[in-house]
C-alpha positions in Angstrom: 0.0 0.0 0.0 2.5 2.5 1.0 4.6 2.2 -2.5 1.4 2.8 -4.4 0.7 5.6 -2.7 3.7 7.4 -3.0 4.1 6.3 -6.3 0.4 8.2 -7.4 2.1 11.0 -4.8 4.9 11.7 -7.1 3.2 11.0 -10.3 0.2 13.8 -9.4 3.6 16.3 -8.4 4.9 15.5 -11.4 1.7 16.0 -13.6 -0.1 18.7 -11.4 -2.6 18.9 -9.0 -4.8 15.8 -9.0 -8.9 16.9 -8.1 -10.8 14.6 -6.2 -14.3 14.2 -7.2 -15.8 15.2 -4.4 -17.4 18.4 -3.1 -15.7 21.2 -0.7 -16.7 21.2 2.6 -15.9 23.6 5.6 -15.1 23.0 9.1 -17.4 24.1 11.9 -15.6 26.5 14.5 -14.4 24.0 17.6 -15.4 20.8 19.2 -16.9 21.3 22.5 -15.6 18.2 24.3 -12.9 15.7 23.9 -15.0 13.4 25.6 -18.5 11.5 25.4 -20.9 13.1 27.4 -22.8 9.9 28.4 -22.3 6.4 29.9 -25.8 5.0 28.0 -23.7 4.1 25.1 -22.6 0.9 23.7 -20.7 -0.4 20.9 -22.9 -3.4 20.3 -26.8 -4.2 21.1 -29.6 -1.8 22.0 -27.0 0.9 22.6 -24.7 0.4 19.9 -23.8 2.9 17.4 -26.9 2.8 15.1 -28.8 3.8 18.1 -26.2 6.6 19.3 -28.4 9.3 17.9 -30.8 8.8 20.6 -28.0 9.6 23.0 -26.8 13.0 20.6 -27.8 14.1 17.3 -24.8 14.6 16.1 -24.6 10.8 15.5 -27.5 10.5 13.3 -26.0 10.3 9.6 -28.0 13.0 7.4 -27.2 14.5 3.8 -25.0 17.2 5.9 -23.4 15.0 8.4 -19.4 15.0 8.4 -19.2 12.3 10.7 -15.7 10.1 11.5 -14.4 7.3 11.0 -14.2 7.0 6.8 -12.7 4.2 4.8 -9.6 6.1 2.8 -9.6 5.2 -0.9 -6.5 5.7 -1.9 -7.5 6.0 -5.2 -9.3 8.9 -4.6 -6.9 10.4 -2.5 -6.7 14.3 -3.6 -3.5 16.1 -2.9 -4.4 19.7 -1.6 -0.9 22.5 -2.6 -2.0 24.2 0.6 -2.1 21.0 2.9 0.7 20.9 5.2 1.9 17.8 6.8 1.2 17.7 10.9 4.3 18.7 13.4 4.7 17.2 16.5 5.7 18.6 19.2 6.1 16.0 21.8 8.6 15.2 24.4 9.2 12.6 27.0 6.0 12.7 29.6 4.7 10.3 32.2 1.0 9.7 32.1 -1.5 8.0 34.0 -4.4 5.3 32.0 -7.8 6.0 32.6 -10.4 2.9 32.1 -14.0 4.7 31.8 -15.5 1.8 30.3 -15.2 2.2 27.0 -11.3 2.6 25.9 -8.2 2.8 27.7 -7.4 6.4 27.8 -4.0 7.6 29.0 -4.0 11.6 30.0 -0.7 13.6 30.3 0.2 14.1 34.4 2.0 17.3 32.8 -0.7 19.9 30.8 0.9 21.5 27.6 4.4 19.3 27.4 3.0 18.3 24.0 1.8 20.1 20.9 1.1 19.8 17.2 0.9 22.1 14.9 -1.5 22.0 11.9 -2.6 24.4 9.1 -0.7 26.9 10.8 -2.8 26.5 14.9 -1.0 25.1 17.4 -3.1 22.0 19.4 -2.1 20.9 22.9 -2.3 17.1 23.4 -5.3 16.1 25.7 -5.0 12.2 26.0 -4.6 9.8 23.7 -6.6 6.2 23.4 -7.4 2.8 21.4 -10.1 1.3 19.2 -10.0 -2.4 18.0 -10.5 -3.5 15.2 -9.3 0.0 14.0 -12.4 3.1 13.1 -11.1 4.1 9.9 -10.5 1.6 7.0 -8.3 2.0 4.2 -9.5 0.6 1.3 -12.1 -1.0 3.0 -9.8 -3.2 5.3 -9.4 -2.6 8.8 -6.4 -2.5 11.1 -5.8 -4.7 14.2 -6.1 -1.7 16.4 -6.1 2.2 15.9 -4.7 4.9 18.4 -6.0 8.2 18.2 -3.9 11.0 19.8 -6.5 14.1 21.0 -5.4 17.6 20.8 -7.3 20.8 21.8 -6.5 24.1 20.4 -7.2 27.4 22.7 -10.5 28.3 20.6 -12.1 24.9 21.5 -11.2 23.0 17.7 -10.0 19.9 18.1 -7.7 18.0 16.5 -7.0 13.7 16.2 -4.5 12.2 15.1 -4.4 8.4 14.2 -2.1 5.8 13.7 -3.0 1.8 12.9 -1.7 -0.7 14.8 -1.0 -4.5 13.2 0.7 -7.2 15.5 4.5 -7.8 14.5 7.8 -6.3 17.1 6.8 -5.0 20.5 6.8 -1.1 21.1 8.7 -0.4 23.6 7.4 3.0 23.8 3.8 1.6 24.9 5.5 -1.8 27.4 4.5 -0.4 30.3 1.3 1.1 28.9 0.0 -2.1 27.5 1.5 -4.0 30.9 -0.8 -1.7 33.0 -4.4 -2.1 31.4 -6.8 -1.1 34.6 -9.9 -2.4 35.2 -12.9 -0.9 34.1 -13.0 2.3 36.2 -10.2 2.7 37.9 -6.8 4.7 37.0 -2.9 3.7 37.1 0.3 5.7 37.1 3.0 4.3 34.7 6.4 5.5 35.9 7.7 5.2 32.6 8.3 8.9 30.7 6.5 8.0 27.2 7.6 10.0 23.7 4.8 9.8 21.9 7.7 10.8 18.9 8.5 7.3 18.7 4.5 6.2 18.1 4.5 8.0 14.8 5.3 6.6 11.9 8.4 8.1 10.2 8.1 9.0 6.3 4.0 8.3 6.3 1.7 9.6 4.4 -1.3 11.1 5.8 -5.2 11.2 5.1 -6.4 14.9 5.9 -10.0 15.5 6.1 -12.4 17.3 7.8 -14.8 14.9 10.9 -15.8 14.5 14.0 -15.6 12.4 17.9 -16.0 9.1 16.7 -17.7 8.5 20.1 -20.7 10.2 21.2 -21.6 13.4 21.3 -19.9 12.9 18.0 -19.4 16.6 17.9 -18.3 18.2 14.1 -15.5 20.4 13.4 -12.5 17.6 14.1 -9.9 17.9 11.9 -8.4 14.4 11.5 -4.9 13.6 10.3 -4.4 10.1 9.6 -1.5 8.2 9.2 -1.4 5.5 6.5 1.5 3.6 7.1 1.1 1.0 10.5 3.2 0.8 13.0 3.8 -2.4 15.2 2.6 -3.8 19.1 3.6 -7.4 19.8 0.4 -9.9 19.4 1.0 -10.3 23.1 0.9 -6.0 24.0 -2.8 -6.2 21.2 -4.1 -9.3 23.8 -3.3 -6.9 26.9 -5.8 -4.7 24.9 -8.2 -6.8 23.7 -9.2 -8.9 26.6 -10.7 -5.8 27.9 -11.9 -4.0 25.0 -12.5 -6.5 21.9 -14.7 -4.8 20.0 -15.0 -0.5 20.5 -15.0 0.4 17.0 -17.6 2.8 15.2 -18.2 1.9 11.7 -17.3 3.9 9.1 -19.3 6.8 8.0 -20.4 8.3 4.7 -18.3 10.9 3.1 -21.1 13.2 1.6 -19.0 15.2 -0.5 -16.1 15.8 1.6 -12.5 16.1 0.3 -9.8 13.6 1.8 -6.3 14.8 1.0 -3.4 13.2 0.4 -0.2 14.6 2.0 3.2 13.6 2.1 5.8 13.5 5.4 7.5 16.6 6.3 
């Protein structure tokens, strides 16, 4: 996958801007939360996600929706001249994992250490999490596993980056993170400084487009930069994960005329 797309990558420089044929949309000004709003939520039965609109609007899919996760086909990847790959900020940080009964969320025990930057505002890291299988598809295929790193900008917008997760080496970056899982509601401190540097794959290409919380309230105006090249957790460090969240996926969502750009590393 990663050849082809940088193959189309340099063929479209080469030939000019390739248009996808899709409509423009524009983001709405600012997320309102980072986090769901309600505990009546599922990912499976009477509370699962086709039923999340009774829990907020938002999740109900209508002709104007711009709702997250997508599947990313790469054939129809645009590339944008003004898209700008994302730039990380992040340095070495402990954090402590937060089980609230749906993902394994792990929160910075030092606010502001970490940053991005993208299309020119700067996004402070808020926590960062995991979905299995993975929410976005690419190509229609899912991913073992997906983490999605949350930032929040001082206006309110928020900003997600993701990065699939297939079983092959260990990260050592995440050992102690994936050693830890809590129990459903309760916290632990790792003691372990993570960069979150060494969780991004080097030289990807990314998917830009413009979504949402994949998680109710499933608020608009996320701006989503997703990496397409994997990077690896032992089978073992995916079981730590699994055996207490197996299946906390959305589905994918319809585009409805948005644009998904392509855009090379920095």
């Amino acid at each position: 996958m990663n050849h082809s797309i940088a193959s189309r990558l340099a063929a479209a420089a080469i030939g000019g801007v390739l248009l996808v044929g899709l409509a423009g949309c524009a983001a709405s000004t600012g997320a309102s939360s980072t986090k769901p709003t309600s505990t009546t939520w599922s990912y499976g039965g009477a509370d699962g996600p086709a039923h999340w609109g009774a829990v907020a609007n938002a999740c109900m899919d209508t002709a104007e929706s711009q709702e997250s996760p997508i599947d990313i086909v790469t054939a129809s990847l645009g590339i944008n001249a003004a898209a700008t790959p994302v730039q990380t900020h992040y340095a070495s940080t402990t954090f402590h994992l937060e089980n609230h009964g749906h993902t394994i969320e792990a929160v910075p025990d030092v606010a502001g250490a970490n940053t991005i930057e993208l299309d020119g505002t700067t996004y402070t890291l808020q926590q960062f999490h995991f979905h299995a299988d993975s929410e976005h598809t690419v190509d229609g295929v899912h991913s073992d596993a997906e983490l999605h790193l949350v930032h929040k900008a001082t206006d309110g917008g928020v900003a997600v980056l993701a990065v699939f997760l297939q079983p092959g080496a260990a990260s050592e970056a995440l050992a102690q993170l994936f050693a830890s899982v809590p129990a459903q509601g309760h916290e632990i401190a790792l003691s372990t400084p993570i960069d979150l540097t060494n969780i991004i794959p080097a030289g990807s290409v990314s998917a830009q487009y413009d979504g949402s919380l994949t998680t109710p309230p499933c608020t608009e105006g996320v701006r989503w930069n997703v990496f397409l090249n994997p990077v690896t957790i032992s089978a073992e460090q995916l079981a730590d994960f699994t055996a207490v969240y197996e299946d906390n996926h959305r589905p994918v969502q319809p585009l409805h005329g948005r644009e998904v750009d392509a855009v090379p590393a920095k």
